[in-house]
DRENTORKOL-3810 file (N, C-alpha, C; in nm, 4 decimals):
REM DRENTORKOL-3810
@n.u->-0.4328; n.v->0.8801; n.w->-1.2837; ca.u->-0.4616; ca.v->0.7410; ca.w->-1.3170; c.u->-0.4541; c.v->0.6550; c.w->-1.1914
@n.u->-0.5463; n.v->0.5402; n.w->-1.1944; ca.u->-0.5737; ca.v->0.4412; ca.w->-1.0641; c.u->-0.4434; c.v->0.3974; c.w->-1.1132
@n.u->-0.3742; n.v->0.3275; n.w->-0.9712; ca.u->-0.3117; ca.v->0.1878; ca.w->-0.9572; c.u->-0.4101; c.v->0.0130; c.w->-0.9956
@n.u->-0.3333; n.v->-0.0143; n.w->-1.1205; ca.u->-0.4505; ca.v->-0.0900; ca.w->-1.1353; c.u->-0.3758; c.v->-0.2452; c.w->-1.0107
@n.u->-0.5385; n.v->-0.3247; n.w->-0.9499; ca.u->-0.5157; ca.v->-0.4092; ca.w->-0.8841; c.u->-0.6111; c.v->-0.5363; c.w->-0.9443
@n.u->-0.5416; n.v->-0.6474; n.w->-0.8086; ca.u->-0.6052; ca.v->-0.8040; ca.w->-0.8954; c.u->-0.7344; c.v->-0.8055; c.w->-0.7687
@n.u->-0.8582; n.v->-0.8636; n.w->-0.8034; ca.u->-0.9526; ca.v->-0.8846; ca.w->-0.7020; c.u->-0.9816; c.v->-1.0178; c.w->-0.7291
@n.u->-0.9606; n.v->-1.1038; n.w->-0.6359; ca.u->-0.9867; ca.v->-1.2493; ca.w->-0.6277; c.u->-1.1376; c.v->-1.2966; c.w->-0.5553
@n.u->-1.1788; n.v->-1.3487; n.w->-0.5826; ca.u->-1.2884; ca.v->-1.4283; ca.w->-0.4872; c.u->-1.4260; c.v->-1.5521; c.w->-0.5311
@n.u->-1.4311; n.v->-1.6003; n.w->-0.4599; ca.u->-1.5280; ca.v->-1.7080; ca.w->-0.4741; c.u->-1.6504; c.v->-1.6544; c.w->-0.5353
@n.u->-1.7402; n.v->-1.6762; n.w->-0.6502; ca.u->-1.8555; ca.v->-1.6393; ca.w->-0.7155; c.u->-1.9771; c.v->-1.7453; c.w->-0.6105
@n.u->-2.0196; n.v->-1.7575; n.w->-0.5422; ca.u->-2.1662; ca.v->-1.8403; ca.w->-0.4890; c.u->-2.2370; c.v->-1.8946; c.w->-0.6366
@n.u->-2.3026; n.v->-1.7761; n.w->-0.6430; ca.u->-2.3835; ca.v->-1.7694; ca.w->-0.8030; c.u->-2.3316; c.v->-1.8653; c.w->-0.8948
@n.u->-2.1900; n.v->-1.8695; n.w->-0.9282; ca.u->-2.1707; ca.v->-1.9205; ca.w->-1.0413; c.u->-2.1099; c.v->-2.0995; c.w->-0.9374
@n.u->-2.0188; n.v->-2.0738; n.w->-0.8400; ca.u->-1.9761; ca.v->-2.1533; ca.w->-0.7964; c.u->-1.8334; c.v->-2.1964; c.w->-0.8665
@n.u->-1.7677; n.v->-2.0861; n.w->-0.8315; ca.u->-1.6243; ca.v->-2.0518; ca.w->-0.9136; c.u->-1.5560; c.v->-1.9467; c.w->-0.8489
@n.u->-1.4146; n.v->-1.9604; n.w->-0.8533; ca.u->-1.3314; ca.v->-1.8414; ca.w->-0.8749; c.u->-1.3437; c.v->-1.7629; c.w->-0.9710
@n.u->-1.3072; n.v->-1.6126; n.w->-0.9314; ca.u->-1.3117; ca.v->-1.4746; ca.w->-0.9961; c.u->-1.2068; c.v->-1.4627; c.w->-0.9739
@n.u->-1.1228; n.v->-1.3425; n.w->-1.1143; ca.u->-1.0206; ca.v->-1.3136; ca.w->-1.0758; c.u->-1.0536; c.v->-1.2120; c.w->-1.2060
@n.u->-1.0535; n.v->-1.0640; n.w->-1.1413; ca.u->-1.0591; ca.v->-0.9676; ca.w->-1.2028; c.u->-0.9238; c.v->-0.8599; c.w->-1.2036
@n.u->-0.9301; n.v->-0.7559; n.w->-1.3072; ca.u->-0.8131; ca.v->-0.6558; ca.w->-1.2764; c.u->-0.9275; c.v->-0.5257; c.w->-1.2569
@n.u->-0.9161; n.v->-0.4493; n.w->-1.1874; ca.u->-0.9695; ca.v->-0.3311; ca.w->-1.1693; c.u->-0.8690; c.v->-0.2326; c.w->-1.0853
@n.u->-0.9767; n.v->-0.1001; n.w->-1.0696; ca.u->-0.9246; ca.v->-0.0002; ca.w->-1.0092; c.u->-1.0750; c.v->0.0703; c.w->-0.8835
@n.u->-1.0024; n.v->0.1477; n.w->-0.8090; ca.u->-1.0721; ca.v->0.1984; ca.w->-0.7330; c.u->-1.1610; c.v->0.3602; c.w->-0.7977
@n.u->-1.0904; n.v->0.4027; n.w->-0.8996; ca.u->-1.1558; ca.v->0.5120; ca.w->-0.9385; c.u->-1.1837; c.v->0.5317; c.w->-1.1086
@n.u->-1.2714; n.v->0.5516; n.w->-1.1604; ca.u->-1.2667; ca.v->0.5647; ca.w->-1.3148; c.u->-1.3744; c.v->0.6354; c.w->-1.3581
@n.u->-1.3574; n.v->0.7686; n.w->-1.4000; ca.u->-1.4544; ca.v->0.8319; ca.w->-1.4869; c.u->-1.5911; c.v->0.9305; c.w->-1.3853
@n.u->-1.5376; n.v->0.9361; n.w->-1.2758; ca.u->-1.6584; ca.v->0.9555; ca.w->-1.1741; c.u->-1.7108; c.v->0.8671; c.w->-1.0992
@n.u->-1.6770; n.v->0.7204; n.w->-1.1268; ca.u->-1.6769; ca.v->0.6408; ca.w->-1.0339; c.u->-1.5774; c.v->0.5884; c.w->-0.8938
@n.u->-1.6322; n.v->0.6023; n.w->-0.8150; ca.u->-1.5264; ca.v->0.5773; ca.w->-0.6884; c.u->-1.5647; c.v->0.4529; c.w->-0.6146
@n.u->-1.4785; n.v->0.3616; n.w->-0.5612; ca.u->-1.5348; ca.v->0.2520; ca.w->-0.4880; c.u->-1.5056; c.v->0.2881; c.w->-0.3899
@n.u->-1.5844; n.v->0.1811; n.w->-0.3230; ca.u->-1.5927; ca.v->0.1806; ca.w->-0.1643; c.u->-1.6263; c.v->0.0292; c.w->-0.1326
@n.u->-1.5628; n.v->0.0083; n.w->0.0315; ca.u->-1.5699; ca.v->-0.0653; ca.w->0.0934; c.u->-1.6464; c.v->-0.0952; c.w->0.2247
@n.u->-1.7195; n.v->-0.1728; n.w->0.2358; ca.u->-1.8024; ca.v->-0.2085; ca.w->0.3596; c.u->-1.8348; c.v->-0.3792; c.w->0.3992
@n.u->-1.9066; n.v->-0.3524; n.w->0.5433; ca.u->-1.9536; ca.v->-0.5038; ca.w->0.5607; c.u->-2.0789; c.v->-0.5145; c.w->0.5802
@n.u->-2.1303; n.v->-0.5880; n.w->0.4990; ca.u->-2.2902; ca.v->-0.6163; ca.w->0.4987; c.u->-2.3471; c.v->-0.7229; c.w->0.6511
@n.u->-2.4875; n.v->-0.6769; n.w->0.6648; ca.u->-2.5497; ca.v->-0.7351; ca.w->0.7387; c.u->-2.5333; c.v->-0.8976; c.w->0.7942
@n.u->-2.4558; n.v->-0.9769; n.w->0.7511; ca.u->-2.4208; ca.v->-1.1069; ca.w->0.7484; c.u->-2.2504; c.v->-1.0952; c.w->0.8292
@n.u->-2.1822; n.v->-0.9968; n.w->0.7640; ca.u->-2.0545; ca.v->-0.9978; ca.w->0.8436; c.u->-1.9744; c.v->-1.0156; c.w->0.7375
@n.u->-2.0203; n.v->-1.0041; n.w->0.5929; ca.u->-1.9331; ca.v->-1.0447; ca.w->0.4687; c.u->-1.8613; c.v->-0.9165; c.w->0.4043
@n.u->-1.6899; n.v->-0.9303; n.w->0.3840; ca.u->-1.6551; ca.v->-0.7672; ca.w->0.3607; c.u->-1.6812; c.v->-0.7826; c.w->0.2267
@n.u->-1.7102; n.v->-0.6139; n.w->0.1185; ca.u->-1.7701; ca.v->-0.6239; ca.w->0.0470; c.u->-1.6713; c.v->-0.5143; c.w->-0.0376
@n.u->-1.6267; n.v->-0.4875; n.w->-0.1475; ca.u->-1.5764; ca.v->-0.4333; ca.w->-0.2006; c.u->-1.5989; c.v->-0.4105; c.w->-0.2926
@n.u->-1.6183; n.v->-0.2635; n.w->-0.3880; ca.u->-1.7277; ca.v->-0.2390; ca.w->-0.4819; c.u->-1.5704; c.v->-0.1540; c.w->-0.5844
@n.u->-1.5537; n.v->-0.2166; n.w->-0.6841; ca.u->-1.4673; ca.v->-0.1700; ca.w->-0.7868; c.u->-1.5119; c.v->-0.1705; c.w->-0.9464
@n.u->-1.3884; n.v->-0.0774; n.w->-1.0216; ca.u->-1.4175; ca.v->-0.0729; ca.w->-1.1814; c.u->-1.3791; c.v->-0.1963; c.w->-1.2043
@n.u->-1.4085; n.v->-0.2788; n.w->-1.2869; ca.u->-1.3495; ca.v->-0.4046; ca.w->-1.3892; c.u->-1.2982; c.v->-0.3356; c.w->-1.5031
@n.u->-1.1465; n.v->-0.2841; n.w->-1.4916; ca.u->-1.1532; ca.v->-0.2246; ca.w->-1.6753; c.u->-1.1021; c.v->-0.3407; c.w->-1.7692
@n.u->-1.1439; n.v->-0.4797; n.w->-1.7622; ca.u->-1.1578; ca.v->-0.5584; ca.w->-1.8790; c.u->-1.2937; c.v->-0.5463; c.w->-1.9491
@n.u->-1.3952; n.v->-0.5677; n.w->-1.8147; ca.u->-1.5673; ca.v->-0.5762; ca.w->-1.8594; c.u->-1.5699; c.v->-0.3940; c.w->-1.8424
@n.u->-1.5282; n.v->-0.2947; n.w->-1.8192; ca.u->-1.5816; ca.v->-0.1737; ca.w->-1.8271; c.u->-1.7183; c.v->-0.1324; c.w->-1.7745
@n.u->-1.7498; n.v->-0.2338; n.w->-1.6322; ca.u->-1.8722; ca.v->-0.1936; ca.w->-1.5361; c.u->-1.8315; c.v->-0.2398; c.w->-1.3955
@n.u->-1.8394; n.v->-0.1637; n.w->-1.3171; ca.u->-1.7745; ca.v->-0.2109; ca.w->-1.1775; c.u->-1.8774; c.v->-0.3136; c.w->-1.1413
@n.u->-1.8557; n.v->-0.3941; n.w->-0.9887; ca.u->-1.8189; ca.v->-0.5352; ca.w->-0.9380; c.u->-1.8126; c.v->-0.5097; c.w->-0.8265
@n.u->-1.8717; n.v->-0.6128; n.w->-0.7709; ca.u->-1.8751; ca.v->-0.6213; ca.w->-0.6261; c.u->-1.8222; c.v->-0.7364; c.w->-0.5734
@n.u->-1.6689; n.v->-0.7239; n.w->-0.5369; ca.u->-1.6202; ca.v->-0.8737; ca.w->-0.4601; c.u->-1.7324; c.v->-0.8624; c.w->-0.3402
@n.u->-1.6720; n.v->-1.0183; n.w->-0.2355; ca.u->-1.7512; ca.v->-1.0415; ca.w->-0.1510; c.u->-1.6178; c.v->-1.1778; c.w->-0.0842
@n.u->-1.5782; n.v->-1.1188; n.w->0.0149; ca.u->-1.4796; ca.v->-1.1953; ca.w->0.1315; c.u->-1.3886; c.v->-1.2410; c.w->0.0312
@n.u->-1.3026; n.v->-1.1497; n.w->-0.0592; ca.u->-1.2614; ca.v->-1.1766; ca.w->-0.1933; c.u->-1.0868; c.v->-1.0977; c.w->-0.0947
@n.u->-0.9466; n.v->-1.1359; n.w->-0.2163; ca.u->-0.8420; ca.v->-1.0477; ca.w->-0.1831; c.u->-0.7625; c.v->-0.9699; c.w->-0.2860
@n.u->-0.7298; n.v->-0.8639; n.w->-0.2218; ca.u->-0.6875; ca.v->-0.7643; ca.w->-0.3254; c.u->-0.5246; c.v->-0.7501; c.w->-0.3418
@n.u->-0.4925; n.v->-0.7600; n.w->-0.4394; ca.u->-0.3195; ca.v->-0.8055; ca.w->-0.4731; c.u->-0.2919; c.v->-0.7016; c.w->-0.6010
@n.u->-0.1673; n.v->-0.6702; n.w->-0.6049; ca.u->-0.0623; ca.v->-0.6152; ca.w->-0.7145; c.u->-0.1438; c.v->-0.6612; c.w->-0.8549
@n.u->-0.1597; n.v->-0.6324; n.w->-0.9860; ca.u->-0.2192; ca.v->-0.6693; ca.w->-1.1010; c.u->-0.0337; c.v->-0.6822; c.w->-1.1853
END
């Protein structure tokens, strides 16, 4: 079983805070982390409230 964590970050799109609980691994899914072409870090996780992973964006990751 993942350590579940909190992912925080600014939505653009919506023009709001996010504040999700997820994990890094679920079911065959694995996240990963990178920085896109702009210089923005990007972090790709499960949401197990919504049950479809998520992509923060210059977002922070904390204890759930």
């Amino acid at each position: 079983m993942s350590i579940i964590k909190k992912f925080t970050w600014f939505m653009k799109s919506r023009k709001k805070h996010a504040t999700c609980r997820g994990v890094d691994e679920h079911e065959g899914f694995v996240s990963r982390q990178w920085t896109d072409l702009k210089g923005n870090s990007c972090y790709n996780f499960w949401d197990i409230d919504a049950n479809h992973p998520r992509t923060m964006v210059n977002g922070k990751v904390g204890k759930s």
